[in-house]
C-alpha positions in Angstrom: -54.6 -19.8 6.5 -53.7 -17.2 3.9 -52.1 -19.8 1.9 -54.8 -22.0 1.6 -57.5 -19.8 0.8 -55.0 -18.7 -2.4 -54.7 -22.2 -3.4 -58.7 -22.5 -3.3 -59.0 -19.3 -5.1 -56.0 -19.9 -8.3 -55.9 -22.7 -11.1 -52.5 -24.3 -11.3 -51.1 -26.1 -14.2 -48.0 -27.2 -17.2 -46.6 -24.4 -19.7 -48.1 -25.9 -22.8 -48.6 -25.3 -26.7 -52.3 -23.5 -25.3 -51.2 -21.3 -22.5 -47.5 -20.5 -24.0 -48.4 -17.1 -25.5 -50.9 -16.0 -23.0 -47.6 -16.8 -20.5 -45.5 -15.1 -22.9 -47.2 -11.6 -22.6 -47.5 -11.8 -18.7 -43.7 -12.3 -18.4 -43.2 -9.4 -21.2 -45.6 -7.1 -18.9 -44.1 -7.7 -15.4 -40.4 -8.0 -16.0 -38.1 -5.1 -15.9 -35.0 -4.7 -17.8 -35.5 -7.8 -20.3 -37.7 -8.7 -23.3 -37.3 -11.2 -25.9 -39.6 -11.9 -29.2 -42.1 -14.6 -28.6 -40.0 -17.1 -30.7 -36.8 -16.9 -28.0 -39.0 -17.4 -25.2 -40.7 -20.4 -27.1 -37.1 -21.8 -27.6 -36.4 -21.1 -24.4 -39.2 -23.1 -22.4 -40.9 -25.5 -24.6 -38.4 -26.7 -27.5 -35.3 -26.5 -24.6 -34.0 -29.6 -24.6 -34.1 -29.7 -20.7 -37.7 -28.3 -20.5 -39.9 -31.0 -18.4 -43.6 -30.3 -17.9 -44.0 -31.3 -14.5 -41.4 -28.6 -13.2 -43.1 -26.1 -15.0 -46.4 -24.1 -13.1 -48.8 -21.5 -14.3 -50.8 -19.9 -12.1 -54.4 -18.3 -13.0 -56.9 -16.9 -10.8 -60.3 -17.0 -10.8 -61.2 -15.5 -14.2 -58.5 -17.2 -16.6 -55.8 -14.8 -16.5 -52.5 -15.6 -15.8 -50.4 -14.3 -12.9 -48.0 -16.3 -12.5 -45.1 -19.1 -14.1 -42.3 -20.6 -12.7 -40.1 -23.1 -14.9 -37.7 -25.6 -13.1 -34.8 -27.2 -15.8 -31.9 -29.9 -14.6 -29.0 -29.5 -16.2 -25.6 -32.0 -15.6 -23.0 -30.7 -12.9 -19.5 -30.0 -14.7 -18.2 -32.0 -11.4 -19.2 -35.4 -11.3 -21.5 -34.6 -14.4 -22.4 -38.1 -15.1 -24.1 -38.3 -11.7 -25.3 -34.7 -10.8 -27.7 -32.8 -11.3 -28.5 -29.2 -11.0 -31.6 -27.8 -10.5 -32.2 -24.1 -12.0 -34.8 -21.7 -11.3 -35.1 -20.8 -14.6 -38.2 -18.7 -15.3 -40.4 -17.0 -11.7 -42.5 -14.5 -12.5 -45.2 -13.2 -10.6 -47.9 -10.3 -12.0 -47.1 -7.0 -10.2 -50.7 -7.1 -8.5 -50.0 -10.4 -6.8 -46.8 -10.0 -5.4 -45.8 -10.3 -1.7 -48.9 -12.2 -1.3 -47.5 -15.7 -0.6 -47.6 -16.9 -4.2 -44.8 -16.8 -5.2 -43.7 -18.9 -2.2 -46.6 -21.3 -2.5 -45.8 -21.8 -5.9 -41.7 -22.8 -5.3 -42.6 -24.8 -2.1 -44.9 -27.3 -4.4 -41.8 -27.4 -7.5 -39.4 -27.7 -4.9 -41.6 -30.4 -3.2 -41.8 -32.6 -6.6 -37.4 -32.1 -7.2 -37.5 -33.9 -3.8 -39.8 -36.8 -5.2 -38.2 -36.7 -8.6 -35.6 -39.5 -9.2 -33.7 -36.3 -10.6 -32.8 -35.4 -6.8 -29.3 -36.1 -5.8 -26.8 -35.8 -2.5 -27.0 -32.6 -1.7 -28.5 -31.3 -4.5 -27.8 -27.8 -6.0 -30.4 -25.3 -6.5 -29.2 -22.2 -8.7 -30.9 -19.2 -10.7 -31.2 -18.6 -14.1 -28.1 -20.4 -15.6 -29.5 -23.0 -17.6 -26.6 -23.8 -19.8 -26.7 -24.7 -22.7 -29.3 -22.2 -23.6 -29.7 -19.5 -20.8 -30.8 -15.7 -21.1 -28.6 -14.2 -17.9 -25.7 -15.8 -16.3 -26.8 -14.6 -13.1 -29.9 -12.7 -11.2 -30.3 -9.1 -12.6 -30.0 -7.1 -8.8 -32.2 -4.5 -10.2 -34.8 -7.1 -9.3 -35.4 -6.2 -5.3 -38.2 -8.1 -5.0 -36.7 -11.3 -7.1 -33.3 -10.9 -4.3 -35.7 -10.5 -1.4 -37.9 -13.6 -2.7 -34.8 -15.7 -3.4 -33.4 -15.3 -0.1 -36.6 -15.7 1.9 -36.3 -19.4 0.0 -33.0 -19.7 1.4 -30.7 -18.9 -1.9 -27.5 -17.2 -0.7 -25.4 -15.0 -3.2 -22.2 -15.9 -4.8 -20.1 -13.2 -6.8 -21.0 -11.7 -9.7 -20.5 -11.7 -13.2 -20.4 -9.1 -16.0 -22.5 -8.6 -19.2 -21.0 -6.7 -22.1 -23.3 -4.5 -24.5 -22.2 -3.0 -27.8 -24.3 -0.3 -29.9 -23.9 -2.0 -33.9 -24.1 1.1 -35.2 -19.9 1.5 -35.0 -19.8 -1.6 -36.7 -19.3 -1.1 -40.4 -21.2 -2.8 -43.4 -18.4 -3.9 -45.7 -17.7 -7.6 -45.6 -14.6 -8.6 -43.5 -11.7 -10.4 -44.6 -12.2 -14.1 -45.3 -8.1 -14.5 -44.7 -5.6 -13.6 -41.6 -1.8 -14.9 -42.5 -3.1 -18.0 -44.6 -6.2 -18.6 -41.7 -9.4 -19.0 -43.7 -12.5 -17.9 -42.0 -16.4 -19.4 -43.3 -19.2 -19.8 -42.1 -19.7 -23.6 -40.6 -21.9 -26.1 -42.3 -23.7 -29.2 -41.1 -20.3 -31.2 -42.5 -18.1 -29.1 -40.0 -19.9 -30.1 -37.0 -18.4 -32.9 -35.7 -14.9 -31.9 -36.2 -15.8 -28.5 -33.9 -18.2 -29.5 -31.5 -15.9 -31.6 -29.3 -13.5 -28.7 -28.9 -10.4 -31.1 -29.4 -8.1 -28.1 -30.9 -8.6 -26.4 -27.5 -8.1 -27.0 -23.4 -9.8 -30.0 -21.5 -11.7 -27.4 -19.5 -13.1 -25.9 -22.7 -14.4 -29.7 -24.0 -15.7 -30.2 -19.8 -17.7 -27.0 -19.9 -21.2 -26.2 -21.6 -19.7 -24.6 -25.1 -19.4 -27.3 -27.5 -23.2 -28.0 -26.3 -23.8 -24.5 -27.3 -22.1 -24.5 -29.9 -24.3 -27.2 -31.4 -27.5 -25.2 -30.8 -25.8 -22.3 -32.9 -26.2 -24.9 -35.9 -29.8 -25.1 -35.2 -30.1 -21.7 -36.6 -31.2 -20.6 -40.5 -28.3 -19.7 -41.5 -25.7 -21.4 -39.0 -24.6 -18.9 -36.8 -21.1 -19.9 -35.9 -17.8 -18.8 -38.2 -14.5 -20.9 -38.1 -11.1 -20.1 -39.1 -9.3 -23.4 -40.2 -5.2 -23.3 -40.5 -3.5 -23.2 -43.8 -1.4 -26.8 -44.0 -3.5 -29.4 -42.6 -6.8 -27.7 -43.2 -8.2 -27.9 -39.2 -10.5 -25.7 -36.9 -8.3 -23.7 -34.6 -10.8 -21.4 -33.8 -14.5 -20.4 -33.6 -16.8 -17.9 -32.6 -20.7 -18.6 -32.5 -23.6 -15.9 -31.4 -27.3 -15.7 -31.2 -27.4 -19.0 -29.6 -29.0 -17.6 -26.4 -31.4 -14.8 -28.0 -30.9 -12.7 -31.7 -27.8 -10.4 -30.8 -26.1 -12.7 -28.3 -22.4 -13.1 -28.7 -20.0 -16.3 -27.8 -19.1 -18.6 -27.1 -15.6 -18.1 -28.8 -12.0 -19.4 -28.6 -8.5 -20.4 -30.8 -6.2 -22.9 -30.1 -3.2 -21.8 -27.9 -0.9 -22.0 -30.8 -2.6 -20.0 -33.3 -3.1 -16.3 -30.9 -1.5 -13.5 -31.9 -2.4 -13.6 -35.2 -5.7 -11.7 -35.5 -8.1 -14.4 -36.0 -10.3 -14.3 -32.8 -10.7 -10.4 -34.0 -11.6 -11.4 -37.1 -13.7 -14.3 -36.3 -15.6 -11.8 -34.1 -16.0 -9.4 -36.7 -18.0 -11.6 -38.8 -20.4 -12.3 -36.2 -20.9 -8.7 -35.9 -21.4 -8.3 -39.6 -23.7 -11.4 -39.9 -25.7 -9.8 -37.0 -25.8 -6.6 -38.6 -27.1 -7.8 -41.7 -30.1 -9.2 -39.7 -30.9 -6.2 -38.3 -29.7 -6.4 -34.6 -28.7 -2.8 -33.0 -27.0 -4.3 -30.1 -24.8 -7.1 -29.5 -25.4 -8.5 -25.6 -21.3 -10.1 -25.1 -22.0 -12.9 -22.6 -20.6 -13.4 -19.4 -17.1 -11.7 -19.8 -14.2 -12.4 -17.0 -11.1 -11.1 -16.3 -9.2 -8.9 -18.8 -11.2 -10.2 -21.6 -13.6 -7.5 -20.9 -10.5 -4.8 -21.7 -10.0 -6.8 -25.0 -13.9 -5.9 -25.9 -13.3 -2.5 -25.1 -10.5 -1.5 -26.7 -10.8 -3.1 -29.7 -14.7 -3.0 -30.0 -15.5 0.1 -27.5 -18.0 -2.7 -25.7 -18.8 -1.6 -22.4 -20.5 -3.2 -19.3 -24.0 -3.4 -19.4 -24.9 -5.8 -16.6 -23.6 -6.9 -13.4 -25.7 -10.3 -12.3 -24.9 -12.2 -8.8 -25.1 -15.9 -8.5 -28.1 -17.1 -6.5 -27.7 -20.7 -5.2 -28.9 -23.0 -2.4 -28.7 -27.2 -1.4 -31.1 -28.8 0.1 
């Protein structure tokens, strides 16, 4: 009964060009822990490449304003990718005044309704939060969120393990330009021409060419200036290495690799060094190192002093 005197009561409708910055400033008002400029959440919803009206839903009550948005995105499995789908919860946001009301609830049942209709839905279909590769904010829910964990797993989501955030303060990062050269390694900043020899990953691992880099690596040349640096090898003149940041907001690091051949040599140091300085230049004060594993997080600490910032738990479900 409850539920149906809210649906009579709200207006529901797309994230569009009209709405966008009134939907913009609700999220920026009711979410702890995270803001973004206007133009990152306008990249993030309506120019992503898997943004689809129909999953999207703004809520508005009775006198216009907005109170809530949730944003549903499908992006390919890396099993089976060319026949799976997963479904993300990318964006659910819900005005402080209207939560634990049953709209939040009402508004997931009806986008969880229309993945079920979509020709989208697959065997067993996965339902996950917030990792929207190519171009996703957190790799994980933030648990500082109680009432986001509590809402997920009323919905049924289950948590997975975690994973680990990096932050880093830019003032320790120095001004002078780093070297272009590390034992006959040239690093430069990629242009348009360098694109199709790095975006494949070839140099590197079939796991690194199956998973989401190389596409993220293609949004980095997207920015103005590109915001990925190279290092190519002395004899034959090829990429071995990369590192790429601000693809996921301004101040966003990786991802980053060199071919197996070419470590020890300094050049992923070095290649992260000028992302630090090209962020730097434009003004970013902290560097956000994304999604960090395994003894790579001791690397960013001892030779960056980076330290963990963020500790976010995989959220997923099938239905």
């Amino acid at each position: 009964m409850e539920n149906d005197i809210i649906l009579k009561l709200l207006k529901f409708e797309p994230l569009s060009k009209e709405n966008l910055e009134q939907v913009y400033k609700m999220c920026e008002k009711n979410v702890l822990f995270l803001s973004q400029p206007f133009q990152t959440f306008q990249k993030a919803t309506l120019e992503s490449a898997l943004f689809e009206p129909d999953f999207s839903l703004i809520a508005s009550d009775a006198d216009g304003n907005i109170i809530a948005f949730f944003m549903i995105v499908f992006r390919r499995s890396q099993i089976f990718k060319k026949r799976r789908r997963v479904a993300v919860l990318k964006f659910f946001v819900v005005k402080k005044e209207w939560r634990c009301k049953g709209l939040g609830t009402i508004i997931y049942t009806m986008l969880e309704k229309r993945i079920k209709k979509s020709k989208k839905k697959c065997f067993k279909m996965k339902l996950e939060v917030m990792t929207s590769m190519p171009d996703y904010w957190l790799p994980g829910l933030d648990p500082r969120h109680t009432e986001a964990f509590f809402f997920l797993k009323k919905q049924g989501f289950k948590k997975g393990t975690e994973r680990i955030n990096l932050c880093l303060n830019m003032e320790v990062i120095p001004r002078e330009t780093p070297p272009l050269e590390s034992e006959g390694y040239k690093i430069m900043r990629a242009t348009l021409d360098d694109k199709e020899e790095l975006v494949p990953l070839k140099f590197m691992p079939k796991i690194y060419q199956l998973s989401f880099w190389p596409e993220e690596i293609a949004l980095s040349f997207k920015n103005d200036s590109i915001t990925t640096f190279i290092a190519r090898e002395p004899k034959e003149n090829k990429i071995i290495g990369w590192a790429s940041h601000s693809i996921h907001f301004p101040g966003s690091f990786g991802p980053t690799g060199v071919k197996k051949s070419a470590r020890g040599r300094g050049i992923g140091g070095l290649l992260l060094n000028w992302c630090l300085w090209d962020m730097k230049q434009g003004g970013v004060k902290k560097t956000t190192i994304m999604w960090v594993e395994g003894d790579t997080i001791y690397f960013y600490l001892k030779s960056k002093t980076a330290r963990i910032c963020g500790f976010y738990w995989i959220m997923k479900k099938r239905f």
